[in-house]
N, C-alpha and C positions, 0 to 999 in steps of 0.2 A: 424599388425591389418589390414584386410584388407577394402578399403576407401570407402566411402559412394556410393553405386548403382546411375550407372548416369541414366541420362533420358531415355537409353532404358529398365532398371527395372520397371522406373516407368511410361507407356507410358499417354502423356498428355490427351488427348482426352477420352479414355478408365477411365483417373482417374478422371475426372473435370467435367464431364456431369451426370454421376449419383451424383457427391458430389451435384450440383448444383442444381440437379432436386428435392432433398433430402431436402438443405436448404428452397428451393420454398417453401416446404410442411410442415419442420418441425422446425422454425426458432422460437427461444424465441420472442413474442414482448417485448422491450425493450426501453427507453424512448428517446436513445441516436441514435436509429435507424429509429427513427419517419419523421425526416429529415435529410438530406447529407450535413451538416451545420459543418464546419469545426472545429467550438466551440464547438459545444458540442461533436461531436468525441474526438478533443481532453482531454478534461473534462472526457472524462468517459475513455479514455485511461491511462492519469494517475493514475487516480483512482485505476485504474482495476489492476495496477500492483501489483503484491503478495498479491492483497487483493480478492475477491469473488463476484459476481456478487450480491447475497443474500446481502452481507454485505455494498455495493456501494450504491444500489438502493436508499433508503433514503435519505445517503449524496448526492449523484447526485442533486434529485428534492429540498432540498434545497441549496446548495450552487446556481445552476440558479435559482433558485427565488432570492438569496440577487444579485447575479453576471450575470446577462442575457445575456451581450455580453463580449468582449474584454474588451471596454472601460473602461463599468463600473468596470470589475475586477482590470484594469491597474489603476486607481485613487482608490482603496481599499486603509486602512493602511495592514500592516501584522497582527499586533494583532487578526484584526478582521476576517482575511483570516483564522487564526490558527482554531481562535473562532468557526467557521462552519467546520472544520476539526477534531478536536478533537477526538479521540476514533477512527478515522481512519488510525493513525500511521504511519509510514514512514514520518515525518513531513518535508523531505528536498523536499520532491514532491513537496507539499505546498510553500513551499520558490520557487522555480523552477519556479512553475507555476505563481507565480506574478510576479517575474523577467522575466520568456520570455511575458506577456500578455505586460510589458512596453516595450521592447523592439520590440514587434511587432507591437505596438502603434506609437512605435518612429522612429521604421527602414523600418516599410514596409505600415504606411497605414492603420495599424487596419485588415490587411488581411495575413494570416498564406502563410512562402513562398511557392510554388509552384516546388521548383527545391529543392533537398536532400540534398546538401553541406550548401545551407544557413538554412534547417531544423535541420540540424546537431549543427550547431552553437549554436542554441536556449539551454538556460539552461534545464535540465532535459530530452530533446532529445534526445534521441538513436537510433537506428538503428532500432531497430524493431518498437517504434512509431513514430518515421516519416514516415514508412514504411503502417504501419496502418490509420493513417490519409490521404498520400499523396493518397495513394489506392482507402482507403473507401468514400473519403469525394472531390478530384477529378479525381478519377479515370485512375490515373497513375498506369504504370506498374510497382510495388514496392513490394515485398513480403514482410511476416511478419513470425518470427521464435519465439516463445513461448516454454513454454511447452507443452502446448497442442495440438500446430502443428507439434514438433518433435517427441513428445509419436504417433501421428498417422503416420508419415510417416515412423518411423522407424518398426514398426509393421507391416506395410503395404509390408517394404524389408524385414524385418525379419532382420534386424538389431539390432544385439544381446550384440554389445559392448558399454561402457561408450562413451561418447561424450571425445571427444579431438580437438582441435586448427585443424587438416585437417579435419577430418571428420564431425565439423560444418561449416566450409568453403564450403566441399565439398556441405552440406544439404543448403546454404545460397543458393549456384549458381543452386542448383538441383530447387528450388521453383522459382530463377529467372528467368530462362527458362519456368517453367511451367506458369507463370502469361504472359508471355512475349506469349505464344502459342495462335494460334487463337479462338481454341474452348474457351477461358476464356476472350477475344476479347470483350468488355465493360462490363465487368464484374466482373473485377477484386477486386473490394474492396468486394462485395458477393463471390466470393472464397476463398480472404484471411477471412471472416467471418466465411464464410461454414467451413473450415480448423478447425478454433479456436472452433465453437460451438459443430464438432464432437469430439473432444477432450474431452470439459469439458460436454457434456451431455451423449455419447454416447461411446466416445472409452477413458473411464475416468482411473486414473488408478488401480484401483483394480477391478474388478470384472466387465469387459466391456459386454455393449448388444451386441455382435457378431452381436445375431440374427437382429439387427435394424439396421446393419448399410449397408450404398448404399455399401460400398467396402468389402462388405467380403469375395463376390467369388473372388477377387482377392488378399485378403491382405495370402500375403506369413506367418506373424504369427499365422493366424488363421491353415491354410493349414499344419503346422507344431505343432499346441495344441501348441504352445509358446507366446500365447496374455499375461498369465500373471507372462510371467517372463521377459517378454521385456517390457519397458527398464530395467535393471539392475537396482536391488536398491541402493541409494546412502547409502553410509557411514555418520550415525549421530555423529555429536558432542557430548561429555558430555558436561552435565551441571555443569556450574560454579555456588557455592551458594553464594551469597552476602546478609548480612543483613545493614540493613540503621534503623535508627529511626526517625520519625518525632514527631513533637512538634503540639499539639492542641492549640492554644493559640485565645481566642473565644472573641467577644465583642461585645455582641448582636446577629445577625443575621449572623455578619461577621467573617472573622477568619484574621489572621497574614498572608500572604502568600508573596511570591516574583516567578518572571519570572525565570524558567531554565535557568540556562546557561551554561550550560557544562552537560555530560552523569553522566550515564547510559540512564536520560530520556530525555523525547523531550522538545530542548532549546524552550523557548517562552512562553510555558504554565505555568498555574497557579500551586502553591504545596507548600507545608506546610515547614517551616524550618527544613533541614535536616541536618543528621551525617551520616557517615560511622560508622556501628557497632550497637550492641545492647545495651538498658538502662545497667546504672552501669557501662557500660565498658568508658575508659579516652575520654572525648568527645574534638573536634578540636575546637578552636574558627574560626566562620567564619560569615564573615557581621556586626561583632561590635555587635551583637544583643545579650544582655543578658535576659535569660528566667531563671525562676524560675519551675523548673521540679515539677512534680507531680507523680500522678500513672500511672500503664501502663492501657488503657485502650482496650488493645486487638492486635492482627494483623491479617496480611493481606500476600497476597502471589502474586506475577505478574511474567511474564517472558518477558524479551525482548533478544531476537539475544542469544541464549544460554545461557543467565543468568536464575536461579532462585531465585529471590527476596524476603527477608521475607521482610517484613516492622511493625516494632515493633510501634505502636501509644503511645504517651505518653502525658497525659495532661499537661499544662505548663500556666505559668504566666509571663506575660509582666512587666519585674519591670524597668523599663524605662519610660521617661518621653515624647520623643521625637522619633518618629520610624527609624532609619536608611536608609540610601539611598539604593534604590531597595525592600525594601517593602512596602507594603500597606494593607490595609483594605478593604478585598475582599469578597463583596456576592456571595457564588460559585453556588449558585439559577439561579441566572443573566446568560440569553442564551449568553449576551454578551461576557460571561469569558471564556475563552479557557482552561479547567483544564485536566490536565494528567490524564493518565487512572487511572493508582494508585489513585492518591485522590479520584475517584470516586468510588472507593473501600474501602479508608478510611471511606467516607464520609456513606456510605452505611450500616455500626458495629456501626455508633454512634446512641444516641438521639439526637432526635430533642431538648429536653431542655438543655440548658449548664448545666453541672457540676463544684463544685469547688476543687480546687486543696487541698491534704490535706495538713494542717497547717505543719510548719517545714521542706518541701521537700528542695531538694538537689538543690543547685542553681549552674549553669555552665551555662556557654558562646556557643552561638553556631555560 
């Protein structure tokens, strides 16, 4: 294979001044770019990973209205970190991000470090967002490797093979140089921006504006009609099918619920007493909680990480007297409650008025 085109393929000055004259003119306003305030880059950095700008936007402007600075984020509980995260998935970001907000509280002063080894340290830190913070927010010479910045520079070489262990190494040190070059000389966090924003707006991957974009007379794919088979499509997973069933178990306004704690879904959130498998099939006892099953009252479909999830609903009856440790009586109304995507799926096939369970249903342990 041969290794990633060094900095004479991609000459720095020739590539960094039209991207930059480009971002000047054609840059999303975005809320996280309003100021070069460390907090909120950060904030919208985690966010932003594997999730969508489109999809960010909302959770951003509120989690800073509950979380304004460090501080306040670092004396958060996590419940309530979850609770404004919710439906924005990858929930270990979430944990991350209120573990390094205390430890940057406790280690450094309430001020995000300045130097890559102790950014590294911080929970949920990688390579590429310290890279995008130390850059955008104090303008260190630190590049930023995405996808979006690898889809355009590999296009740009006409680099036509899968990603492998040299040849991202080779594209880490190729961007290092380039941020490190004069023409990108205070500049650098709007280049590693300019980079990211041609990516997802312009050189995106299926069907790029050639025509828009600052690098076309030079990008070697276009030059060769190869924009859109570069990069290489990745190899998809099958999907694995898993069904689960959950139990309604209603009591007024509130229902039965307990906190995740263990997969398929996200530990912490709110969700209805589950099983592995479908009604009728031998249910596991789990949590001491005995329920008195009913009808099925519909399902539901979700995916996470390669699974496809049925989720069979079944209404249920609390025939206890006394609720078991780890669950509660939950208004899933309440902004306060942090509920898995799934329930708000469930929750979405039902009525608003409870139903009763019919007379004689099958009683099992779950």
């Amino acid at each position: 294979m041969p290794a990633f085109p060094s900095e004479l393929a991609v000459p720095a000055r020739a590539f960094a001044l039209p991207l930059l004259a480009w971002y000047d003119k054609s840059q999303r306003a975005l809320p996280w770019r309003e100021a070069r305030n460390w907090y909120r880059v950060w904030i919208s950095e985690i966010m932003l990973q594997q999730t969508t700008v489109k999809a960010v936007l909302p959770y951003f402007e509120r989690f800073l209205r509950a979380f304004p600075d460090v501080k306040t984020l670092a004396a958060a509980r996590e419940e309530d970190v979850l609770a404004l995260w919710a439906g924005l998935g990858y929930y270990s970001r979430a944990r991350n991000l209120l573990k390094a907000a205390r430890l940057i509280c406790s280690n450094y002063n309430g001020e995000f470090p300045a130097d890559l080894d102790s950014a590294l340290a911080l929970p949920g830190i990688g390579r590429y967002t310290a890279g995008a913070i130390l850059s955008i927010a104090y303008g260190l010479p630190f590049p930023v490797v995405d996808g979006n910045v690898s889809r355009v520079l590999a296009r740009y070489a006409a680099h036509a093979e899968e990603w492998n262990g040299s040849s991202s190494r080779a594209l880490w040190d190729l961007l290092s140089r380039l941020v490190s070059h004069e023409s990108v000389s205070g500049r650098v966090g709007d280049f590693n921006q300019a980079l990211m924003e041609l990516g997802a707006t312009v050189c995106t991957p299926r069907n790029p504006e050639c025509l828009e974009c600052p690098l076309a007379d030079s990008c070697q794919a276009r030059r060769l009609s190869l924009q859109d088979a570069i990069p290489p499509k990745k190899r998809t997973r099958p999907l694995v099918a898993v069904d689960y069933t959950v139990a309604l178990v209603r009591n007024g306004e509130t229902f039965l619920m307990s906190q995740t704690q263990s997969g398929p879904f996200p530990r912490g959130l709110w969700e209805f007493p589950r099983i592995i498998g479908r009604p009728g099939e031998r249910l596991e006892s789990e949590g001491g909680l005995r329920l008195e099953m009913g009808e099925v009252r519909g399902t539901v479909t979700h995916g996470i990480t390669h699974h496809r999830i049925t989720i069979h609903i079944v209404e249920a009856r609390f025939v206890d007297t006394i609720v078991p440790n780890g669950y509660a009586w939950i208004d899933p109304q309440s902004p306060a409650v942090g509920l898995s995507a799934y329930v708000k799926k469930v929750l979405a096939t039902q009525t608003a008025s409870p139903t009763r369970s019919k007379p004689g249903a099958l009683r099992s342990r779950l």
